[in-house]
C-alpha positions as CSV (number, residue, x, y, z in Angstrom):
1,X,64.2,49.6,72.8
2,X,65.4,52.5,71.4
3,X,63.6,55.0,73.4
4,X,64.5,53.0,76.8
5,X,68.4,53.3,75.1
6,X,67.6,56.9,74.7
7,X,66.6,57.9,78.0
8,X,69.2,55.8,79.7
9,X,71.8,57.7,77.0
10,X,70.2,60.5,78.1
11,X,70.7,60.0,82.0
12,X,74.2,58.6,81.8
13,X,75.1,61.8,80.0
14,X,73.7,64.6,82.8
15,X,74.8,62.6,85.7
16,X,78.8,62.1,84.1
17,X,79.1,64.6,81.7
18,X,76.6,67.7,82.9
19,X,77.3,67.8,86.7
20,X,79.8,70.5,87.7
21,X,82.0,70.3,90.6
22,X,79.9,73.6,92.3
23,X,76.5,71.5,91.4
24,X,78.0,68.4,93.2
25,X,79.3,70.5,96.1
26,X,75.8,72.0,96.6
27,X,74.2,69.2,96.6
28,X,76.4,68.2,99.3
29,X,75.1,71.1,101.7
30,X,72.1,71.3,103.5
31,X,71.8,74.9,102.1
32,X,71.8,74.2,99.2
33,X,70.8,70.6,98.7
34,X,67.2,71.6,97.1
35,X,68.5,74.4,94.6
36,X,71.1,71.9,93.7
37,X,68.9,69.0,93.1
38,X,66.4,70.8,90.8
39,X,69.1,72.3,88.6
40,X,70.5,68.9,88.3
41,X,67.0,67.3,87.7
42,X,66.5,70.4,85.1
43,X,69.6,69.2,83.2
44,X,68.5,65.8,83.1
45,X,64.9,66.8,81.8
46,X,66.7,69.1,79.0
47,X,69.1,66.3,77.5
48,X,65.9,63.5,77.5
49,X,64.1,66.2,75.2
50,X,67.4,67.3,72.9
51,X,67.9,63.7,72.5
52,X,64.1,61.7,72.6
53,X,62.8,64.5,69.9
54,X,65.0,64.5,67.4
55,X,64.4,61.0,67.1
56,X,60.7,61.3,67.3
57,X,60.4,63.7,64.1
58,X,63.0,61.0,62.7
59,X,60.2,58.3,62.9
60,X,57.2,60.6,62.4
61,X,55.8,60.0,65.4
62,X,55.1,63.8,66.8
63,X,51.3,63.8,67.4
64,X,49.5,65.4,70.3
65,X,49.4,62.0,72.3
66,X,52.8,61.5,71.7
67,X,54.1,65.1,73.2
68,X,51.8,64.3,76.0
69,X,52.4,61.0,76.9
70,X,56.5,62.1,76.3
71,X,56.1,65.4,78.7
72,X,54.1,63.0,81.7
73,X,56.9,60.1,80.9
74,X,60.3,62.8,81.9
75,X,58.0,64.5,84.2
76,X,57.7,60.8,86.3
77,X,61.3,60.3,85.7
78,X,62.0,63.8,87.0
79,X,60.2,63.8,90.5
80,X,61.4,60.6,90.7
81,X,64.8,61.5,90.0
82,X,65.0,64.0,92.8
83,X,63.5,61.5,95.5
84,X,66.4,59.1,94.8
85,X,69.2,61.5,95.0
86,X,67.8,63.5,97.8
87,X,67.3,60.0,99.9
88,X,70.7,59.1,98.5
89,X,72.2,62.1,100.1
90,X,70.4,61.7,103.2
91,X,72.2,58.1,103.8
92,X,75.4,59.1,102.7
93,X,75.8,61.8,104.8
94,X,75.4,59.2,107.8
95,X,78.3,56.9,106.1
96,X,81.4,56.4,106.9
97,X,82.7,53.1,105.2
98,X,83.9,53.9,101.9
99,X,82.2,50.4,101.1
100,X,79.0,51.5,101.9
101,X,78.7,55.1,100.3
102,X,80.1,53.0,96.6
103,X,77.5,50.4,97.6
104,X,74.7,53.2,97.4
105,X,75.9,55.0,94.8
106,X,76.1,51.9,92.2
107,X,72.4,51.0,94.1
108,X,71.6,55.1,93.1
109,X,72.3,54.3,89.3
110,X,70.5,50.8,89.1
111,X,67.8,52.7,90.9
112,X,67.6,55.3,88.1
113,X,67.6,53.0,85.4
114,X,65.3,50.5,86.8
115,X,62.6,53.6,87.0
116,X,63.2,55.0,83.5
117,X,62.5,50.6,82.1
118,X,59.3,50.5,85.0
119,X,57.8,54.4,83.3
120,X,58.2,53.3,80.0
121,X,56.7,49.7,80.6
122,X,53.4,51.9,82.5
123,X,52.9,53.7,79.3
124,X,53.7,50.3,77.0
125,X,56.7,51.4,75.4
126,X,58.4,48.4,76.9
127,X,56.5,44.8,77.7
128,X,55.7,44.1,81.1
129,X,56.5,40.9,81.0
130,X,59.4,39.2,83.8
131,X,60.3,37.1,80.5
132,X,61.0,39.5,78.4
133,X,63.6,41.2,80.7
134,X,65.3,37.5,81.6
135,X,65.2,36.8,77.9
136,X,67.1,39.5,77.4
137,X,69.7,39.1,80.2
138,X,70.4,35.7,79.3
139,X,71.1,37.0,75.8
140,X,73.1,40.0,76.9
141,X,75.1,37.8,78.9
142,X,75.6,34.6,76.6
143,X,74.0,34.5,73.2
144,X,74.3,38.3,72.2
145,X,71.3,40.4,71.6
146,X,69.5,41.5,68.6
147,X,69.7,44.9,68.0
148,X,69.6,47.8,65.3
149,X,72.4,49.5,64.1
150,X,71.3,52.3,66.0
151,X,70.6,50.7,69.2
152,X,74.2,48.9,69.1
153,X,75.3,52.6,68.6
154,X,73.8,54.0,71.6
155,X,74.2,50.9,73.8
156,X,78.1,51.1,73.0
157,X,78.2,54.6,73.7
158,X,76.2,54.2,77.3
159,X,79.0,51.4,77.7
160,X,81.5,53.9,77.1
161,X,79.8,56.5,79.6
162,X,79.4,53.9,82.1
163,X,83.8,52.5,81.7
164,X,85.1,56.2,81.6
165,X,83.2,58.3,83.9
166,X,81.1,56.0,86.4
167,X,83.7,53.5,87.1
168,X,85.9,56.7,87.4
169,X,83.5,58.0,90.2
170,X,83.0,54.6,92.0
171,X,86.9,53.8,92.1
172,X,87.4,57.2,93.6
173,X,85.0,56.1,96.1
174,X,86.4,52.8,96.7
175,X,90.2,53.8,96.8
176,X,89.6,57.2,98.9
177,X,91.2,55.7,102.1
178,X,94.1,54.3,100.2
179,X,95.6,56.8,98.6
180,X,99.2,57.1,99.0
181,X,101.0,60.2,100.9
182,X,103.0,62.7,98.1
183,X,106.3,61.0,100.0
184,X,108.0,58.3,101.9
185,X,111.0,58.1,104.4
186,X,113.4,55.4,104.7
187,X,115.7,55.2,107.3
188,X,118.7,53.1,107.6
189,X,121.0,52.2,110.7
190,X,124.2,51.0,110.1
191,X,126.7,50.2,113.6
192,X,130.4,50.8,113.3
193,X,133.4,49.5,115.8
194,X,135.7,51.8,117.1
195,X,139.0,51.6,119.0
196,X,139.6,53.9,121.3
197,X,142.8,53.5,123.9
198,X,142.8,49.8,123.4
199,X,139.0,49.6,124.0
200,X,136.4,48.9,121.2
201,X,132.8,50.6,121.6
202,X,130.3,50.7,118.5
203,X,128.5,53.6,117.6
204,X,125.3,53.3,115.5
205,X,124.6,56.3,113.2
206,X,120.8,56.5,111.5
207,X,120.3,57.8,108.1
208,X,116.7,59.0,106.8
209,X,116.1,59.4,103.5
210,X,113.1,61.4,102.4
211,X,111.6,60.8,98.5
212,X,109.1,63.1,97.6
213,X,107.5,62.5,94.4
214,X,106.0,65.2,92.2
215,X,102.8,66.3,92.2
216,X,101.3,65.4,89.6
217,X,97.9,67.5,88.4
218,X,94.7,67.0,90.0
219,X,93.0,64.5,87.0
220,X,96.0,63.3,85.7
221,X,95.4,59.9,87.1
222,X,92.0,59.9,86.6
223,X,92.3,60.8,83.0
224,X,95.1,57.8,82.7
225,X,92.4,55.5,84.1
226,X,89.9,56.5,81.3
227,X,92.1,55.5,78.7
228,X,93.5,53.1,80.0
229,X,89.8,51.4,80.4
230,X,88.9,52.4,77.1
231,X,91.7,50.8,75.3
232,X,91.0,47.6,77.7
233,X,87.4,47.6,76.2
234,X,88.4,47.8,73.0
235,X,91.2,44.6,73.0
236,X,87.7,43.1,75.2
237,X,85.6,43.7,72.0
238,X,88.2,42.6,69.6
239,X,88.8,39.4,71.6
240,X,92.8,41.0,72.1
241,X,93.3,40.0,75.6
242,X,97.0,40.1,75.1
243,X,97.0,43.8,74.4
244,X,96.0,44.1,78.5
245,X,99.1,42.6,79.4
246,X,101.0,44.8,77.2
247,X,99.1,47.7,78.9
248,X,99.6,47.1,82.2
249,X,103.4,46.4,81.8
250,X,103.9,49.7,80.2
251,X,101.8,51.8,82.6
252,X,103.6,50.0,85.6
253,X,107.1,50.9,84.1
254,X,106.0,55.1,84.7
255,X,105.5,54.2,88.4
256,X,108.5,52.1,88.9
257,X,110.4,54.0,91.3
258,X,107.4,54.3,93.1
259,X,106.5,51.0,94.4
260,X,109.3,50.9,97.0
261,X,106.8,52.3,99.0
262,X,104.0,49.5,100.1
263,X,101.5,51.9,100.8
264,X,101.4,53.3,97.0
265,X,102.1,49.3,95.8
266,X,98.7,48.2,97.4
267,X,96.8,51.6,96.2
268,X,98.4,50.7,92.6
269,X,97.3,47.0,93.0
270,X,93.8,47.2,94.2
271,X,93.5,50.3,91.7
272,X,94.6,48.6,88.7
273,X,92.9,45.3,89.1
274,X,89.6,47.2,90.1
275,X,89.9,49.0,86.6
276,X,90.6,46.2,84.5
277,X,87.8,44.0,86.2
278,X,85.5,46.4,85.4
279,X,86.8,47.1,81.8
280,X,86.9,43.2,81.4
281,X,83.2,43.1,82.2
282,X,82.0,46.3,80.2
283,X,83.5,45.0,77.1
284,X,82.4,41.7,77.4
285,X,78.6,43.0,77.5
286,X,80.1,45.5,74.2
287,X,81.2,42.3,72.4
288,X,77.5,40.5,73.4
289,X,75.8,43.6,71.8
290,X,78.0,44.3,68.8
């Protein structure tokens, strides 16, 4: 299980942490889609071998059927890798639905993972038994799995990865068409009576009020989000469910002012409940492997 943790480690942490904005960008043009996806498939070769050997020579297990069976195992993952993305690419450059495109990319990751467990089982590293896997999903979900030390600590860090920077991605995806405009504009009427040579005619005057809130910087709310997830998952994995609540009423007091406007009310709303969901979730599965 460890070397399936490993690789998965290993994948979560090139696709989050290890992809520039330029890389993403390029892989977004037909120019440079190809160039793009081999650097990125180069990055996610590198971090399998900085992380899978260490941990090899740790167990003793560097032999010459071990380096070779290793270099064909990342080699399969590799090409496979770049098929998925580049067919990923392909459909989403056809999308429009917001729905859709975070639909493929959360099918994109499953995808990846599923291919790393599928490689690993070829070269029987991993059972190939249906049971096993069911086994272990009905533990993981109710019963808690049984795990080293080590594999808790790399499945909670893949958790981690996962509630910070992929739910981070896939809300931006979600929430793209709802984010609020930098201002709003009320406007008010009010009608007066007035008496002119014994006649009375009203006169309505209108009043606009512009608000224009400051910008704040580009990640800020994206970096609010991560922590605010983490801490979420942590009062998840402590069984402090209260400690949401608390959470939630103090990040709602910064926006206060804002939620006059509806528009940035329903982007707040279907934001925050989104990100605690999916905290919820995460560190339930966090308190089921711990």
């Amino acid at each position: 299980m460890a070397y399936f943790l490993l690789l998965c480690l290993g994948h979560f942490t090139a696709d989050f942490l290890l992809e520039p904005d330029w890389m993403n960008t390029g892989k977004n043009l037909k120019a440079t889609r190809i160039r793009a996806l081999l650097l990125h498939v180069g990055i996610h070769l590198t971090t399998y071998v900085i992380l899978v050997v260490p941990w090899l020579l740790w167990q003793k297990e560097i032999s010459v059927h071990t380096i070779i069976a290793f270099s064909s195992m990342i080699f399969i993952i590799g090409v496979t890798h770049f098929g998925i993305d580049f067919l990923k690419l392909l459909l989403k450059s056809r999308l429009i639905s917001q729905k859709r495109k975070a639909l493929i990319y959360s099918f994109d990751q499953v995808l990846h993972i599923m291919t790393i467990a599928i490689v690993l089982t070829v070269f029987d590293i991993l059972p190939d038994s249906l049971i096993f896997w069911a086994e272990g999903l009905y533990l993981l979900l109710f019963e808690g799995l049984s795990l080293s030390d080590f594999e808790k600590l790399l499945a909670m860090v893949i958790l981690v990865l996962i509630n910070t920077f992929g739910i981070s991605y896939l809300l931006s995806i979600l929430l793209k068409n709802l984010t609020p405009p930098s201002s709003t504009t009320d406007m008010k009427v009010e009608e007066k009576e007035v008496e002119e040579n014994n006649s009375t005619s009203s006169m309505k005057t209108t009043t606009r009020i512009t608000i224009e809130y400051q910008q704040e910087h580009k990640n800020l709310g994206r970096y609010i989000g991560i922590l605010e997830r983490i801490l979420i998952m942590i009062f998840v994995v402590n069984e402090s469910l209260t400690g949401i609540a608390l959470l939630v009423a103090i990040k709602s007091i910064t926006r206060f002012k804002q939620f006059d406007d509806k528009r940035f009310a329903e982007y707040y709303l279907v934001g925050t409940l989104l990100s605690i969901v999916s905290a919820v979730c995460i560190g339930y599965i966090g308190l089921r492997i711990i």
